[in-house]
ROVEX-823726 format. One record per atom (N, C-alpha, C): x, y, z. Coordinates in steps of 0.2 Angstrom, whole numbers, padded with zeros to 4 digits, always signed. Layout:
XYZ
...
//
This chain:
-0064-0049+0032
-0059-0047+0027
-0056-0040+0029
-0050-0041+0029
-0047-0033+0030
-0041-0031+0025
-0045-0024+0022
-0039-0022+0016
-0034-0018+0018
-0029-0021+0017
-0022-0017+0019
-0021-0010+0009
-0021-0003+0013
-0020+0002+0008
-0015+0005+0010
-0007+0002+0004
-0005+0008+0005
-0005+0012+0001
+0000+0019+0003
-0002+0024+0001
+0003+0029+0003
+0006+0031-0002
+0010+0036-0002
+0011+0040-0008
+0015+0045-0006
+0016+0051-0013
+0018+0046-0019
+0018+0050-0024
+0018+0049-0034
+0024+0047-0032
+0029+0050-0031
+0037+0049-0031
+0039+0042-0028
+0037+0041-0021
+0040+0034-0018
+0037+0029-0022
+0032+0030-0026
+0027+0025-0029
+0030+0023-0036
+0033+0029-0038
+0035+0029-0047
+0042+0026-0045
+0045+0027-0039
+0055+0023-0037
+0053+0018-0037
+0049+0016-0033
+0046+0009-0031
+0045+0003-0037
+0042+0007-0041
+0040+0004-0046
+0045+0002-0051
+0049+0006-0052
+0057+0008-0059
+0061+0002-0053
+0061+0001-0048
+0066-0002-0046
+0066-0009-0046
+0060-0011-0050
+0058-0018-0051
+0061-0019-0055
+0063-0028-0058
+0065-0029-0063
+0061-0037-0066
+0060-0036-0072
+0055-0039-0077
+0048-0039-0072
+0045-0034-0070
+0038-0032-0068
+0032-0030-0072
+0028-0034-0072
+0022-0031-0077
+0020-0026-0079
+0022-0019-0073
+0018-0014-0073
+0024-0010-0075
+0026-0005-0079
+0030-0002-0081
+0026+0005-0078
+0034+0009-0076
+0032+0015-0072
+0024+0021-0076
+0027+0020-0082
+0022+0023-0089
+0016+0024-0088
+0013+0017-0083
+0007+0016-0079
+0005+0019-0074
+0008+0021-0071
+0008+0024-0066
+0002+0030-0065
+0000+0035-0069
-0004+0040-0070
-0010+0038-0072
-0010+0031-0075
-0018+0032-0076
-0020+0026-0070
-0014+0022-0066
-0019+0018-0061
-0020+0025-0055
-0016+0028-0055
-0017+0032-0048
-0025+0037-0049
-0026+0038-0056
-0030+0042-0059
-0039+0038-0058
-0037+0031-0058
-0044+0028-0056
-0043+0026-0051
-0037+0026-0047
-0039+0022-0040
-0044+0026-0037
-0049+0023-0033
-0053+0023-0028
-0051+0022-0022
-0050+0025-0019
-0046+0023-0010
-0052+0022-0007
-0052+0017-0002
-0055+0015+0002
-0058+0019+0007
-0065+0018+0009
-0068+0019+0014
-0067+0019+0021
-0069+0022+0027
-0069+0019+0033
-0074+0013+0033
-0078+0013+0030
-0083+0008+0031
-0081-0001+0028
-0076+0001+0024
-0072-0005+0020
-0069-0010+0025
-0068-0009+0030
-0059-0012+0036
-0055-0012+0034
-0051-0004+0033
-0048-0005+0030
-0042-0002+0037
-0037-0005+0032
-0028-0003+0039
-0024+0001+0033
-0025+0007+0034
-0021+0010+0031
-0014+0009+0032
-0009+0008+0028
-0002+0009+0028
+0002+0014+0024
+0006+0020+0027
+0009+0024+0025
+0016+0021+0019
+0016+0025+0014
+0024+0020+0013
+0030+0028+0014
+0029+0028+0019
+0037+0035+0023
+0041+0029+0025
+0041+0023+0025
+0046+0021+0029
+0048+0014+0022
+0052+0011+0024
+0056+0006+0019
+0049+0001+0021
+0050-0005+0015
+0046-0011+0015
+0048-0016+0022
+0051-0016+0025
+0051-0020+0029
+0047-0017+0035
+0049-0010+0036
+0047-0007+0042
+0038-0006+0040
+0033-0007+0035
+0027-0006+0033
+0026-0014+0032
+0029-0019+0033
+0027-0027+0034
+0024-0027+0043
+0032-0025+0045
+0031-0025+0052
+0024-0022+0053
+0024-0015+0052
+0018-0012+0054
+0010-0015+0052
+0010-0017+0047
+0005-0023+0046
+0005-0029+0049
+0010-0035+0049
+0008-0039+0055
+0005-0036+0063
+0010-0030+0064
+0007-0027+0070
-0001-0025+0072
-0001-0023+0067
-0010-0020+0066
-0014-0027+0065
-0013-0030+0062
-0017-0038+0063
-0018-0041+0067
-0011-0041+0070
-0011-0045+0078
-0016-0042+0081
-0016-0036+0085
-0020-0032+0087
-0028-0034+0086
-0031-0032+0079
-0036-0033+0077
-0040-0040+0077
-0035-0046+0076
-0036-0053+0077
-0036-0055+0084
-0031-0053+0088
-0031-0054+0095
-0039-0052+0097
-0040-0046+0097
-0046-0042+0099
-0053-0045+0099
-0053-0050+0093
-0061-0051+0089
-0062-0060+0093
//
């Protein structure tokens, strides 16, 4: 199992969020999930992903990293 975390500033995350429509999680939430997230361990396998770039270009970078790691094992 490998957990993909992203992870980026309050701001891209709060856009992110507002710019969905009929979404479960209203931005409002935001402060208390960030408040109990837990981020992951080295120990976890975890593939960190940044969110500095658009969603497409953080897909790519995940399939990329998987290939990698699948091809590998």
């Amino acid at each position: 199992m490998i957990f993909v975390f992203l992870n980026g500033p309050r701001a891209v995350i709060e856009a992110r969020i507002a710019s969905r429509k009929s979404h479960y999680m209203p931005p409002s939430l935001l402060d208390s999930q960030l408040a109990t997230l837990e981020p992951p361990t080295s120990d976890e396998n975890v593939l960190p992903v940044s969110l500095s770039a658009g969603p497409q270009e953080e897909v790519a970078e995940v399939l990329h990293a998987l290939e990698g790691r699948i091809g590998s094992s």
